[in-house]
N, C-alpha and C positions, 0 to 999 in steps of 0.2 A: 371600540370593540373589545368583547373581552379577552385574556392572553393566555385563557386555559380553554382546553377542548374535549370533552367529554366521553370515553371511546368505551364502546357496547361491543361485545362481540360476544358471541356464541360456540364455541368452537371444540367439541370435540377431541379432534386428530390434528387441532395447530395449524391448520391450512386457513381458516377462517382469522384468527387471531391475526396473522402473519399478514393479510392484504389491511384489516383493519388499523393495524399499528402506522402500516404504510403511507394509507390515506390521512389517519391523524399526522405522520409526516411531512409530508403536502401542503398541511394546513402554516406549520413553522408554530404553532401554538404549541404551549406546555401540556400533552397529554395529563389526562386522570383516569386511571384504565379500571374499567369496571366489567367481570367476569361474569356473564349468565349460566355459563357451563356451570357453575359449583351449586351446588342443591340449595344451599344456606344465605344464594344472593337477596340481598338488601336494597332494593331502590336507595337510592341517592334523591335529595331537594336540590333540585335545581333553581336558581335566579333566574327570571326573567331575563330572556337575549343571549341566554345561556347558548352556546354549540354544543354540537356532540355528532357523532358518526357512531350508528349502528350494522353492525354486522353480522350476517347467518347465512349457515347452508343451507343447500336446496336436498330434500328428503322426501322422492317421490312428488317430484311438481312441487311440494311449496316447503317455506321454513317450518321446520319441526313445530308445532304446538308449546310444546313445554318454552322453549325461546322465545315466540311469541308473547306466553302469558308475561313473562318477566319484564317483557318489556312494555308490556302496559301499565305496570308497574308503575313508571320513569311519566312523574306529572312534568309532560312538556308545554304546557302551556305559556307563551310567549316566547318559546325557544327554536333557534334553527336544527336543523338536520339534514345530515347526509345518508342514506341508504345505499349497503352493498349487499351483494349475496355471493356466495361460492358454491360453483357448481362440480362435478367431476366426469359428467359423461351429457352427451345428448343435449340439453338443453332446460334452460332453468323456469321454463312452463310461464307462469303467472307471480311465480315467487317475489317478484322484484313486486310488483304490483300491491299483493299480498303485504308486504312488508310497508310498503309506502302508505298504504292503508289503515294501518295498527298505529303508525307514528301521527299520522294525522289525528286518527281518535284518540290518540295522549295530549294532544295537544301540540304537537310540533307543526311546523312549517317545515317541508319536505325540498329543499332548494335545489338536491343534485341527486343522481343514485348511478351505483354501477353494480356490474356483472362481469365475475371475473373464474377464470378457470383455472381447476387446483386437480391436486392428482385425487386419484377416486380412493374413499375411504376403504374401499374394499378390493379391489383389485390396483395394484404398484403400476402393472400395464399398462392402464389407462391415464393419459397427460399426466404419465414419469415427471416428476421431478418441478412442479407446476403446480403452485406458483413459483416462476424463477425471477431474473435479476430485472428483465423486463417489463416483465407482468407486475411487479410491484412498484415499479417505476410509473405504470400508468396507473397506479394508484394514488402513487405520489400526485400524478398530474390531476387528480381526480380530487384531490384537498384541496388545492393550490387554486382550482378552478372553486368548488365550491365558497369559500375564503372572499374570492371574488363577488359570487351573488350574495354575500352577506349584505355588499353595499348597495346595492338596490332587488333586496330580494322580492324573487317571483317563484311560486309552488311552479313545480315541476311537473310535467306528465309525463307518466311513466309507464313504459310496455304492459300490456298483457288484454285481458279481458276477466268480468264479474259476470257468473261466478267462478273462480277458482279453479281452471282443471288439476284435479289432483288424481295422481297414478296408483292404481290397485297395487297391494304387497303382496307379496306371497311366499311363502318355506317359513322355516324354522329363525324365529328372532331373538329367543334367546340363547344366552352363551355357553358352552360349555365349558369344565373343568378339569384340566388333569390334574394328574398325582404331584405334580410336584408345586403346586398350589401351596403357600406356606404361610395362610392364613395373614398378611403381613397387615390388612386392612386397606391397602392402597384404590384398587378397585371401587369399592364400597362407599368410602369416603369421596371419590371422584366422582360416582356417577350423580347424571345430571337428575336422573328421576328416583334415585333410590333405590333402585331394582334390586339390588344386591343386599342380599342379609351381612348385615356388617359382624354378627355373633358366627354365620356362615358363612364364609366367601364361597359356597360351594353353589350356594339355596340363592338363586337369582326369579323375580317373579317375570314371567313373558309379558303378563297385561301392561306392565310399567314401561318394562324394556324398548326401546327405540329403534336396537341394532344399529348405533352411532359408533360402534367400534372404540369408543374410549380404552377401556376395559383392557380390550385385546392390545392395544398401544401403549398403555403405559404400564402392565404387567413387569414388571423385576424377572421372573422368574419363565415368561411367555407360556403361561399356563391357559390363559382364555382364551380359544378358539370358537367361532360359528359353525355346527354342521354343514357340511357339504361347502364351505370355504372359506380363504382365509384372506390377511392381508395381499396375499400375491398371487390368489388363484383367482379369476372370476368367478362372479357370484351367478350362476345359471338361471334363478328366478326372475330375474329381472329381463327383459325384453331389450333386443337394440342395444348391448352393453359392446362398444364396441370404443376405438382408439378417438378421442376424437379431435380435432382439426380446427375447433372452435377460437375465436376471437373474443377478448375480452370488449366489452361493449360500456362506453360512458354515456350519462344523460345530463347534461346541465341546463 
């Protein structure tokens, strides 16, 4: 087997990163941690038999598009994989599905997947503080188990139904700017789709924009804000945003 593990994640606001790191954990393999969030990612060549655990959140029922395309990217052909997603309210729709789907049409063998819950990118309210010590420990269990089906691997089935439900957006998605904005480039440089004029931190395009909250989270100076909410207020467009109570769920 081989003693390096290939780790995909997606991640925004660090909640995604954080359960992926985890499950490469699990695994006791040498992670090689490869970042979708950065605009400028690179497919990696993978060997034959190759591992790897990919990782994304749920955005409206399924994983964001731009995380997706990258990761079709990633020629898995003849290689295993583990599939997770991070949710922060309600329930992660078809995502898990969604995702197991894309890896298969790269080429991977899909041997495990989970679903795990993280605090809400947009409201602190909602599963505070989550992923915590536990939730990333059944992540841990969730490498450890996949690891496992390496030695006699069988594809997995995984939750949901085709086609996709995917949930209607609505309000205002791009960010705004205050005054104390001090051009530093950080923003810009980070986001995942470029949205942001890198000549203007001010000049953000909507069509690009995701509303993934990076932006607003790694600001120096907490300049970037969403109309009508923020990191700690709920977000009122969205339906059923409410505390929630959810378990984190494994498939091997």
């Amino acid at each position: 087997m081989n003693q390096d593990i290939h780790v995909f994640y997606f991640s925004p606001c660090g909640t995604t990163k954080k359960v992926a790191y985890s499950v490469a954990k699990g695994t006791a393999l040498t992670p090689i941690y490869h970042d979708l969030t950065l605009p400028n990612f690179e497919a990696p060549i993978l060997q034959p038999r190759s591992l790897a655990v990919f990782a994304g959140p749920i955005y409206f029922g399924v994983v964001p598009e731009v995380a997706l395309n990258r990761m079709q990217q990633v020629d898995g052909t003849g290689c295993y994989a583990v599939a997770a997603v991070v949710y922060g309210n309600r329930d992660y729709n078809d995502g898990l599905l969604q995702l197991g789907d894309i890896l298969t049409g790269a080429g991977f063998t899909v041997l495990a997947g989970g679903a795990f819950v993280a605090q809400h990118s947009i409201s602190a309210e909602i599963a505070t503080g989550r992923p915590n010590v536990q939730d990333l420990r059944q992540a841990e269990n969730l490498g450890g188990q996949f690891i496992e089906k390496c030695k006699t691997p069988t594809p997995i089935e995984l939750p949901g139904k085709r086609p996709y439900k995917i949930l209607a957006f609505g309000g205002q998605k791009a960010p705004v700017t205050a005054l104390s904005c001090t051009q530093c480039g950080l923003c810009s440089s980070k986001c995942p789709t470029s949205a942001i004029n890198p000549k203007n931190n001010l000049e953000v395009d909507a069509l690009l924009c995701i509303g993934c909250m990076r932006c607003v989270y790694i600001c120096p100076q907490h300049a970037k804000s969403f109309k009508g909410f923020s990191t700690n207020v709920t977000r009122v467009v969205l339906p059923k945003l409410t505390k929630t109570k959810k378990n984190n769920e494994l498939f091997i």
